[in-house]
N, C-alpha and C positions, 0 to 999 in steps of 0.2 A: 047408475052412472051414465051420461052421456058420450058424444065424441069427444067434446071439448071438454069434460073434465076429465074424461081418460090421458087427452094430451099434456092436460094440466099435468096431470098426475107422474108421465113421464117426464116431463120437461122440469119438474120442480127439484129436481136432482142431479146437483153439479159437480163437478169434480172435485171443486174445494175440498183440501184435508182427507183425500182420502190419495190410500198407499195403492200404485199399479200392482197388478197380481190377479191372480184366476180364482184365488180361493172365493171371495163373492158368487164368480158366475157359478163355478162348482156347485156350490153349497144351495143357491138357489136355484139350480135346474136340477138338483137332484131333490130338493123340497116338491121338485115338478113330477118326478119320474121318471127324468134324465131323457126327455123326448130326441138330443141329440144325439142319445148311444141306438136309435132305431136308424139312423138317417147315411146317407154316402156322401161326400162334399167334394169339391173341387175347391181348393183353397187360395185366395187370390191375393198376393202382396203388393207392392213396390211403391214407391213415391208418385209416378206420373202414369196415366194408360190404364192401371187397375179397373174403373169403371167401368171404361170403356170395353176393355178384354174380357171382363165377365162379361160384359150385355152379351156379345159375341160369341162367348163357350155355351150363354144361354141359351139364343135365340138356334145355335145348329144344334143345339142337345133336342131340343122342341121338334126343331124341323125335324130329327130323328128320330120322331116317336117318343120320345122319354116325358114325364111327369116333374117338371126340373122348376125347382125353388130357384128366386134370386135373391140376395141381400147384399144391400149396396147402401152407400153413405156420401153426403147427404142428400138431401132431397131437393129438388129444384119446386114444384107447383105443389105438391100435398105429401105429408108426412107416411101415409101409403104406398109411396113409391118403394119407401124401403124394404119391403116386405113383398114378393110379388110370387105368383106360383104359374107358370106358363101364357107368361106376359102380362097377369092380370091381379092388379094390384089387390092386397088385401082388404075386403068390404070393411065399412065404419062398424057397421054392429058386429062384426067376428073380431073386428081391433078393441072395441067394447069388451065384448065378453072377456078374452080372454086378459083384455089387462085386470078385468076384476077374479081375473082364476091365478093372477102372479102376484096383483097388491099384496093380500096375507101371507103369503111366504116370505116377499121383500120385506112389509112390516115386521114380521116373526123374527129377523134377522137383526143379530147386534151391532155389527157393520153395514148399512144401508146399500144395496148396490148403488150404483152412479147410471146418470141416465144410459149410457151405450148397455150398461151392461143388463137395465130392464129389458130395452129394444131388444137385444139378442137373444134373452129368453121368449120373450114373444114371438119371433121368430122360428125357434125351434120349435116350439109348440107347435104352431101355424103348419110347418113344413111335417111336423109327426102326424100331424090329424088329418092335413090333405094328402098324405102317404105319397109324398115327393118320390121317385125314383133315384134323382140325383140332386146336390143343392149347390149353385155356384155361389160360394161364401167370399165375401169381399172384408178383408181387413177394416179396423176403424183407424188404428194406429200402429206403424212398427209390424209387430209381428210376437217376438217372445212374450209380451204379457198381454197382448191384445184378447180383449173381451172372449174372440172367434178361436182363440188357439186351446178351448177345451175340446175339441174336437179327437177322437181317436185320428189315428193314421188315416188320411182322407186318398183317394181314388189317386190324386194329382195335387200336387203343391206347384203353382204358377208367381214364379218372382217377374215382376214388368220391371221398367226403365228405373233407375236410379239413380238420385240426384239430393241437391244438398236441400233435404226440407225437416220441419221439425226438431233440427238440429238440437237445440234446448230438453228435448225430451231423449233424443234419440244418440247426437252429436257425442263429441264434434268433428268426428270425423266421417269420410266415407264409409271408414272399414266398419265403423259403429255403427252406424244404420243399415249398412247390409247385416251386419252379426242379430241387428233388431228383427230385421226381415228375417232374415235366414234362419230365425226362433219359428219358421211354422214348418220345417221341415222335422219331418218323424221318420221314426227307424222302417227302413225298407218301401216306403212313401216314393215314389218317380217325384224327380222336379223338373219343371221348365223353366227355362234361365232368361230374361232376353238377355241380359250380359252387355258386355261393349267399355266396360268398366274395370279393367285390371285391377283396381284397389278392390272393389269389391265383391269381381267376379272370385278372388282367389278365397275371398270369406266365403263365400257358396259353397264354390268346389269342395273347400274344407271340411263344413259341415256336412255337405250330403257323404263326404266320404266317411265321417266321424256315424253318420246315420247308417252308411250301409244303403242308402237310399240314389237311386240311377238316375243321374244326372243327365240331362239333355238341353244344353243351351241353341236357341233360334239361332241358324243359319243364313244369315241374310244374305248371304251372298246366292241363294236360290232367289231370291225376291227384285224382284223390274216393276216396276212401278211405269205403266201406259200414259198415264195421262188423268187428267182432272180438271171437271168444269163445276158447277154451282151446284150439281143436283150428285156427283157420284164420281169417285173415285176409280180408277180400272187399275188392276193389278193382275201379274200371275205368280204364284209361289209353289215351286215344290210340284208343280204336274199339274195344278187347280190354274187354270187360262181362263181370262181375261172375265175376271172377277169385279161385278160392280158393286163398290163399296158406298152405300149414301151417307156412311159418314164422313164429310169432306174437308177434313184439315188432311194434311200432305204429310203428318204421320200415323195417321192410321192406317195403311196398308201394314206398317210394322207389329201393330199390335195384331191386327188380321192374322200376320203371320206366326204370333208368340201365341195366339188362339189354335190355328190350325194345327201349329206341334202339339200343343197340350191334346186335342183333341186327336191325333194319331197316336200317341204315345196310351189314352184312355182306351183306343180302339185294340192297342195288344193288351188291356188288361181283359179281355173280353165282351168292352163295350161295343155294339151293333151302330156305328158312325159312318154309314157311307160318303166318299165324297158330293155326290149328287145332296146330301144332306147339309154338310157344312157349306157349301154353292149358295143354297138359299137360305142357309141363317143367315149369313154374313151380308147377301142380297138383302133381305128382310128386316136387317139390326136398326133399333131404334134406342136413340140413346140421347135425351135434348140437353142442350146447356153446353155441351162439347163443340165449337165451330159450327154452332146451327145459322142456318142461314134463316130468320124470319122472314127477311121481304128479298127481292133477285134482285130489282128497279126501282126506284137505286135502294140501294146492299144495306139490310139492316143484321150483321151479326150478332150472336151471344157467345159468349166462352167463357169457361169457365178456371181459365191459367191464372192458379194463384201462387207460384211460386218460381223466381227466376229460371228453374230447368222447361218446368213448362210453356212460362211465355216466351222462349227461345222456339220449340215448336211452333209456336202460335205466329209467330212474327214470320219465322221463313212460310205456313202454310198463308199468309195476307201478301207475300212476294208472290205467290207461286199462283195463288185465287185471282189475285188486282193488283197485274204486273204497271208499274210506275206511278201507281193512286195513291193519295194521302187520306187519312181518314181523319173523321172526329172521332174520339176515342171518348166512355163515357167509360170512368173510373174508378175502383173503387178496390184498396187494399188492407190487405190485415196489419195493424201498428210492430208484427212480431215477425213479418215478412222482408226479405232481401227489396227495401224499395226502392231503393237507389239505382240496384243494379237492374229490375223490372223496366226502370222508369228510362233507363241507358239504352235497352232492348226498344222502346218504343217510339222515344222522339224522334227517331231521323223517318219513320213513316208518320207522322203526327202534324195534323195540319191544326189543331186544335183542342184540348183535354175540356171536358166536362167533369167535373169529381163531383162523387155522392159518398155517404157514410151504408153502408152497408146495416141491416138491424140486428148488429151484433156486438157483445163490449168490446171487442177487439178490431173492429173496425178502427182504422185510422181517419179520426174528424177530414170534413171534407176540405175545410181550409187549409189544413195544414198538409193536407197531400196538394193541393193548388199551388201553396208556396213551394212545396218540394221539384214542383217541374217548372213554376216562376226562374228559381234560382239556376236553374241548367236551361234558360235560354227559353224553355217553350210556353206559349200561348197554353193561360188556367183560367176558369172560372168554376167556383163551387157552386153546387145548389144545396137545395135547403132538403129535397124528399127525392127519390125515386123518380116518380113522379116527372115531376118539374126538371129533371137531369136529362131523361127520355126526350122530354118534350124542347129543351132549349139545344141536344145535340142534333134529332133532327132538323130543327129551325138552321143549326150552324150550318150545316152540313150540303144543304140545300140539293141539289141532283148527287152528291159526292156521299158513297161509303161512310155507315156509323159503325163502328164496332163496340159494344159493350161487356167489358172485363177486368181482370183483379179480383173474382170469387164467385163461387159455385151460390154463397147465401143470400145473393140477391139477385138471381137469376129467372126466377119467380115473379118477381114484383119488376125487374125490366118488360117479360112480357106479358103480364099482364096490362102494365102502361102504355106498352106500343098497341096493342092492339085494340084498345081507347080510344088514339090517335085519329 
């Protein structure tokens, strides 16, 4: 087997017809030898910030000496990212090998797992043999029947921001998607909360109290946020002054700060965390496709806000970056996403939309997202590839701000195109 046909191999397995639940991954990481029950986790939930918050509990666990797995979803430039073990994504012949050490077992199985739930054993494998110290495990979906929730009682259970997405799976309400999320919390497990969400924070609270499990919701009211230009955020929280964050949207000091508790609350379980340690993960975080700036002159963004709560962030951090600028927007959303109300979030900073289809069936054709911001007043043109989206937004756009967003799955092929240009 090759690389490409090991990806084959993962990716030829879709969700179609099959029922959510753990019995799959069980059954085939215990076909493995259960390389999860060797491992420690830091378990990472919520709707929006998730990514992000791991890269962050990663990059100070590192800084701090530890040997610390990541696993995150999805992947912006190569399907390795997912898999990375002290910043360093998993090699093509080890992603090789061991997808041909899980085929036989997946085959052996009556119920086929679904691709997430191949990826996850791959994973644990990955993370037992490179004798990980800690793994920052990032949720796929939800939380109670997600892939990641065969996990024993993990070090820290991390809930980020919460907001209405997934709805169809998770919905319809808020208290249901927190009760979703609030399925990775285990008996006597610490959680951290960011909260701010009375519907949902009381679903939390519930459960951790139902678990037995010490609750700890971020305090924002420790956190001041200094100031922010194109390269770095400054913040102080909680004692840690005047922290430069280079991830530059204008809420990431909050997730900073939903990191920084996790990673005190880990430090009373006996983990060795100085602050001088978390200083320069958070210094040193690297996380692309979130509010990356590719060019400063003039401003080629990428982001990856695909869901009303997110582009709400995304919009005040383009206030707050390129105070009175209008951008070209290059566009691109999922047919099963709030787009109406994305699209309401946008236009009044919109001096012009570019739509592309994204290469995924649930992208929403690029015409009919054009007509969709036609109809409410704004300047649309579709394009036909990637490609050609890139290249006619910065033609629109001329000295004036592009920003490209509406989905993490073509985040990839924007820069690879820009940087073509």
């Amino acid at each position: 087997m090759n690389y490409e046909e090991a990806l084959r191999y993962i990716h030829a397995v879709q969700w179609a017809g099959h029922k959510p639940g753990l019995t799959r991954t069980r059954t085939l990481l215990a076909a493995l030898g259960n390389p999860h029950k060797q491992l420690k986790f830091v378990h990472v939930a919520g709707t929006n910030g998730k990514g992000s918050t791991a890269a962050m509990l990663a990059s100070c666990l590192r800084a701090a000496g530890y040997r610390v797995g990541l696993y995150t979803s999805p992947f912006i430039n190569r399907f390795n990212e997912r898999i990375q073990v002290n910043g360093e994504q998993i090699p093509d012949d080890e992603l090789v090998r061991l997808v041909e050490t899980v085929k036989p077992a997946a085959d052996a199985m009556v119920d086929v797992p679904t691709e997430f739930e191949i990826i996850t054993a791959l994973g644990m494998l990955y993370f037992a043999e490179t004798k990980c110290d800690i793994v920052v495990l990032e949720v796929g979906l939800g939380g109670t029947l997600d892939s990641t929730n065969v996990i024993d009682p993990p070090e820290c259970a991390v809930i980020t921001a919460l907001g209405m997405d997934h709805v169809k799976e998770l919905g319809p309400t808020l208290a249901d998607i927190a009760s979703a999320k609030a399925g990775i919390i285990k008996p006597g497990s610490p959680v951290v909360s960011y909260g701010g969400v009375p519907e949902a924070d009381a679903v939390i609270a519930r459960v951790a109290k139902e678990q037995h499990a010490p609750l700890t919701v971020v305090d924002f009211n420790k956190l001041t946020i200094d100031g922010g230009d194109l390269d770095a955020v400054t913040f102080d929280f909680d004692g840690l002054n005047g922290i430069r964050l280079p991830l530059i949207g204008s809420y990431q000091p909050r997730n900073a700060a939903t990191a920084i508790t996790a990673l005190r609350v880990l430090r009373g379980r006996g983990w060795n965390i100085p602050d001088n340690a978390i200083r320069t993960g958070l210094e040193q975080v690297s996380w692309p496709g979130r509010f990356e700036l590719l060019r400063h002159a003039p401003a080629f963004l990428l982001d990856g806000s695909h869901n009303a709560h997110g582009m709400r962030a995304t919009v005040q951090s383009l206030r707050d970056r390129f105070p009175g600028q209008k951008f070209v927007f290059l566009l691109s959303i999922m047919a099963d996403k709030d787009v109406d109300e994305m699209l309401e979030l946008l236009l009044p900073l919109a001096k012009q939309f570019v739509t592309v289809a994204a290469h995924t069936p649930r992208a929403m054709p690029a015409e009919t997202l054009a007509e969709h911001i036609r109809v409410r007043g704004g300047k649309a043109e579709s394009a036909s590839t990637i490609e050609a989206g890139v290249a006619r937004a910065v033609t629109l756009a001329g000295s004036g701000p592009v920003c490209a967003l509406g989905t993490l799955y073509f985040s990839g092929e924007v820069r690879e195109a820009f940087q073509k240009l």
